[in-house]
N, C-alpha and C positions, 0 to 999 in steps of 0.2 A: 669731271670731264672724261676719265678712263672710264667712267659706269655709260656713257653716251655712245663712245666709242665702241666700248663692247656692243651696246644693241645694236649698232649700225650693222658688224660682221653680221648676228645672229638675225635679223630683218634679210639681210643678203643671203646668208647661209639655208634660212629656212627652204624646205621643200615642201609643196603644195600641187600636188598629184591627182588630188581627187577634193570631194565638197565636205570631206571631215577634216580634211587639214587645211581647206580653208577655212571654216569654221572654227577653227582650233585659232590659226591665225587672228583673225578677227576678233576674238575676245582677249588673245594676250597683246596686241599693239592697237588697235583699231576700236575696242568695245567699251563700254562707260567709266571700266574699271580697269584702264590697260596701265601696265606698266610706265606709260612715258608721264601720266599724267602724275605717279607719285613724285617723277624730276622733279615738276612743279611747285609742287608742295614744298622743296628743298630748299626751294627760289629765298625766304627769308632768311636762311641760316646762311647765305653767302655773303663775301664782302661787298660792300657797295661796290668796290670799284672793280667786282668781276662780275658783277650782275648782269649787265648789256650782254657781255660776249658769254654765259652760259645762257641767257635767253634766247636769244641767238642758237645756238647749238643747238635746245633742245626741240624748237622751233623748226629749224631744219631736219631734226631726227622724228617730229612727228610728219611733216609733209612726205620725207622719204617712207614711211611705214604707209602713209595712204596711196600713194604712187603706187609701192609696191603689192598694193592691195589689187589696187585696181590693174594691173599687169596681172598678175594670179587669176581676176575672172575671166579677162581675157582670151588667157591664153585653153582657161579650162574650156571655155565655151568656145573656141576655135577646135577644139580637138573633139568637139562632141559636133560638131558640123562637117568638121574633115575629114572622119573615119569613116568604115565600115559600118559604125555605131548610132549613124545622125537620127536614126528615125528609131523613135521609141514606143509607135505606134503601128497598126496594122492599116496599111497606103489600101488597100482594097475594101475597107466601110467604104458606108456611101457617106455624101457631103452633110453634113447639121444644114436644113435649111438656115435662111435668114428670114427673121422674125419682123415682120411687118407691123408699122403701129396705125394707129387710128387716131381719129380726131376725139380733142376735148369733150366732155359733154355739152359745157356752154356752147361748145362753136356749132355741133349739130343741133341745138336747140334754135340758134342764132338763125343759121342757114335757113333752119326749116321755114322759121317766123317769116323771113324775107321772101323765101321762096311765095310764101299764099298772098304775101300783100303784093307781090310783083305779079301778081297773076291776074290780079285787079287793079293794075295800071298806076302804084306806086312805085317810085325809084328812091336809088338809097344815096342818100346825104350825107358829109360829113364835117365837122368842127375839132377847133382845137378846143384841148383839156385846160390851157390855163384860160380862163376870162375875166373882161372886164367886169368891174358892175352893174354895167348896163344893158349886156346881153345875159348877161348871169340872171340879174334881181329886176334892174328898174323897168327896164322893156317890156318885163314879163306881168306889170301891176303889183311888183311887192312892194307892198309902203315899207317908209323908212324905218318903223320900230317892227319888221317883222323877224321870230327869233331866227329865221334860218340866214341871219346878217348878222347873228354873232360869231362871235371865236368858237363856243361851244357846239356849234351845228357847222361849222365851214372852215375849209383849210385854207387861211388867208397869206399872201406872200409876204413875208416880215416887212419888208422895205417898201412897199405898198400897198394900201389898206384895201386899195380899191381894186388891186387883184387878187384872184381866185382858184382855187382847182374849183373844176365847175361842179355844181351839187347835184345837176340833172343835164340830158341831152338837149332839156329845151332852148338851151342858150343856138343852137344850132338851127332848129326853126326859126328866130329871130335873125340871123345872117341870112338864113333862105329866104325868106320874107323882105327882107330889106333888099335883097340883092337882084330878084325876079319880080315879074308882073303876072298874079293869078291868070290863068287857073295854075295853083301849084298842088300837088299830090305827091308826099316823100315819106322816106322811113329814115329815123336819125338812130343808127345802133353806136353804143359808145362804152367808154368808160365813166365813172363818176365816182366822188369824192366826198362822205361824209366823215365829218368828227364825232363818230359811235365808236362805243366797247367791242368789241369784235367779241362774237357771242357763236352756239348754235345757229342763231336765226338770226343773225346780223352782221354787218363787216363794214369796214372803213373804206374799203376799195370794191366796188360792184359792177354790173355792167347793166343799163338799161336802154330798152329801144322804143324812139317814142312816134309818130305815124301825125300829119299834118296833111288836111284837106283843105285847101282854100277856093271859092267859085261862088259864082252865081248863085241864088238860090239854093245852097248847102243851110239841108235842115237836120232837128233830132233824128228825123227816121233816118236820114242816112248815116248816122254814127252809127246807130244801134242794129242795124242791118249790116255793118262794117262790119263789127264785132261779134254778133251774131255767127257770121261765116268764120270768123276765125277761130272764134272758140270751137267750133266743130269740127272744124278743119283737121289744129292740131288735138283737140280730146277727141275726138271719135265723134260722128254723127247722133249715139244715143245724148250726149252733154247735155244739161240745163243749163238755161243761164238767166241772171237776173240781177236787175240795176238797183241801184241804191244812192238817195243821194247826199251829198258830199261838198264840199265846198275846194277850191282851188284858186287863188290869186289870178291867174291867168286864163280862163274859162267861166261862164256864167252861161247857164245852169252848167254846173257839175254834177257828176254822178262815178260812182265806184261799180263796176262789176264782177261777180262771183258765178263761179261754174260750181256745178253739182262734185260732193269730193269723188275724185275716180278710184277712191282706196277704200270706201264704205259703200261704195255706188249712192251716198244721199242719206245713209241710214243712222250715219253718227260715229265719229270714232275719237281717238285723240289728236290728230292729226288737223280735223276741223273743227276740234271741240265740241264735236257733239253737238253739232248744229248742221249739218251735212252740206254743210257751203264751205267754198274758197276763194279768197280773193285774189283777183291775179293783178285788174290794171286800174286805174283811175282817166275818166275822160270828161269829155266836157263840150262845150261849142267856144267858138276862141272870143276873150271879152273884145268887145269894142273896141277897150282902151289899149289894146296891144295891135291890132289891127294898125290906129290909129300911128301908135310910136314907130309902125314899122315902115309910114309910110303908102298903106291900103285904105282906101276908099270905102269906110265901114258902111256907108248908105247904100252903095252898090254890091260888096262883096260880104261873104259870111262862112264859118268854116267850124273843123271841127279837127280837135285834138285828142289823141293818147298818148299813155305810156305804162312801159309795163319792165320789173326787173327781171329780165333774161334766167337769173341764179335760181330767184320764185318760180318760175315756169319750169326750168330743170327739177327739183325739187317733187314736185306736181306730178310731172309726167314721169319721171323715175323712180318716185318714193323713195327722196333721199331723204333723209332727217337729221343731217348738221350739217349748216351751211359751208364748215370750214374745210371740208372733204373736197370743195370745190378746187381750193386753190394750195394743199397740202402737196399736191403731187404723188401722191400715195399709186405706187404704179400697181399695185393688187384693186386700189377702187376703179383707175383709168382702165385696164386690162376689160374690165365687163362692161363697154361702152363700146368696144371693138367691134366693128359689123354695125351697129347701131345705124350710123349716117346711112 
C-alpha cells in the first residue's frame, strides 16, 4: 500500500511540458509494460483478507494515471491552439482541392444499357431479391427435377424450402406480366444469387439485366433487330453479331448471342479463345406455357425475352479480366473509371 501511495504523488508530481514527456509518461503508467501493472502480479502473494481493498487501490491508482494522461493531452493541445504557435503551417498556400469520385463501372455500364433500350420505348422494372418458387422456378417452365432447384445451384432460406435469393431477374417479368395487360415492353436490372466458387470468371453475388416484349404479333425478327441495335450501340457500330441456338426453360426457340471480340477485333485471342467471338446475352421468344401461368392470352399475344450479366459486359467493354476486381473495392482499379460515365 505505501508502493501505491507513492505512485500516486509521482503520477501528481510528474511534469509534462511537451510530447517527449508525455511519451515518457505514457510508457511508465499508461503503456503495455507500465509499472501499475506489476501491482498486479503481487495480487497472489497477499492475504486473502486484504485482497479486495489492495484491488481496490491499485484499481483506482490505474484510473488516476489514465485521467491524468488524458488532462496532459489536453492541456498540451490547448496551448498549441492558444499561443502565438497554433499554426505550423504557411496560411497563404492555396487550398488542396476536393477530390471528386465517380461512379462504379457496373453502374455506368448499367446506366448505359438502359439508356439505349429507353430510347426504344422500354422502361425499367423492378422486384424483390427474396422469391418464391413460383416466380423464381415454376412460372418460368422449370420442371421439378431441374438442377437449378438444388441447394447446389440456389441459396434457399433454411426455414423455407420454397424460398429463395432469386437466381435470375426473371422472376420480375413474371410479377410484370401478372400484374399488367400487354402490350408490355421493360428492362428488369437487378441483383442475383448463385451457389458458385467465386473464381476470375465467376461470383456468387452478380448483377443481370433482363428486357421483356410482350404484343401483338411480336416475331424473331423483332428480337433480333432488338439486339442487333444494341449490340452496336454499346460496341461501336463496326460490331458483328451472331445467333446461335440454345435451349432456355422459359423461351422456345432459344438462341445465345455473340459479338465480334473488340480486343482482337474477330482475329483470335485468349480472351475469346481463339475463336474471335463473345458471348454476351441468351434470348428467346417467351414459351407459351409462361405466357399461359402469367395469365396472357398465348393465341392472341407473343413476345420476346433477354438477358445479359451486366459484370460480362463490363468485362467486354473494359477489358477487364478477373471478375473479382469488380466488387474488391480496389480504389487504384475504381480511380481509371473516373470520367468514364
Amino acid at each position: 500500500m505505501e508502493n501505491i501511495e507513492a505512485l500516486k504523488e509521482e503520477i501528481k508530481s510528474f511534469k509534462v511540458e511537451n510530447e517527449n514527456q508525455l511519451e515518457e509518461y505514457r510508457l511508465k503508467f499508461i503503456g503495455r509494460k507500465n509499472i501499475i501493472n506489476d501491482l498486479f502480479t503481487q495480487l497472489k502473494d497477499i492475504p486473502n483478507d486484504q485482497k479486495k481493498a489492495f484491488g481496490l487501490a491499485v484499481n483506482e491508482l490505474k484510473n488516476l494515471a489514465k485521467d491524468t494522461f488524458q488532462g496532459h493531452i489536453d492541456n498540451l493541445n490547448g496551448n498549441k491552439t492558444g499561443g502565438e504557435q497554433a499554426f505550423d503551417f504557411d496560411p497563404t498556400l492555396p487550398v488542396a482541392p476536393n477530390q471528386t469520385g465517380g461512379l462504379h463501372p457496373l453502374t455506368i455500364v448499367r446506366n448505359r444499357i438502359i439508356e439505349i433500350f429507353e430510347r426504344i420505348g422500354f422502361k425499367v422494372a423492378d422486384g424483390p431479391e427474396i422469391e418464391d418458387d413460383w416466380h423464381n422456378f415454376t412460372a418460368l417452365n422449370f420442371p421439378p427435377n431441374h438442377p437449378a432447384r438444388e441447394m447446389q445451384d440456389t441459396f434457399f432460406i433454411e426455414r423455407d424450402p420454397d424460398i429463395a435469393l432469386r437466381t435470375h431477374t426473371s422472376s420480375v417479368q413474371v410479377r410484370l406480366m401478372e400484374s399488367e395487360k400487354p402490350p408490355i415492353r421493360a428492362l428488369m436490372p437487378g441483383r442475383v444469387f448463385r451457389n458458385e466458387a467465386i473464381s476470375a470468371r465467376a461470383h456468387c453475388v452478380f448483377h443481370q439485366i433482363e428486357g421483356l416484349y410482350i404484343d401483338e404479333n411480336v416475331g424473331l425478327t423483332d428480337l433480333k433487330q432488338t439486339l442487333y441495335h444494341f449490340a452496336k450501340e454499346l460496341f461501336g457500330p463496326e460490331t458483328k453479331v451472331r445467333f446461335r441456338p440454345s435451349y432456355f426453360p422459359f423461351t422456345e426457340p432459344s438462341a445465345e448471342m455473340d459479338v465480334s471480340c473488340n480486343i482482337c477485333k474477330g482475329k483470335g485471342c485468349n480472351v475469346c479463345k481463339y475463336t474471335g467471338w463473345l458471348e454476351i446475352l441468351g434470348s428467346g421468344m417467351v414459351d407459351p406455357n409462361v405466357l399461359e401461368n402469367c395469365g396472357i392470352d398465348s393465341e392472341k399475344y407473343t413476345g420476346f425475352a433477354f438477358g445479359m450479366g451486366i459484370e460480362r459486359l463490363a468485362m467486354l467493354k473494359y477489358n477487364v479480366k478477373d471478375l473479382r476486381l469488380f466488387t474488391e473495392n480496389d480504389i487504384r482499379f475504381l480511380r481509371q473509371f473516373k470520367g468514364a460515365e
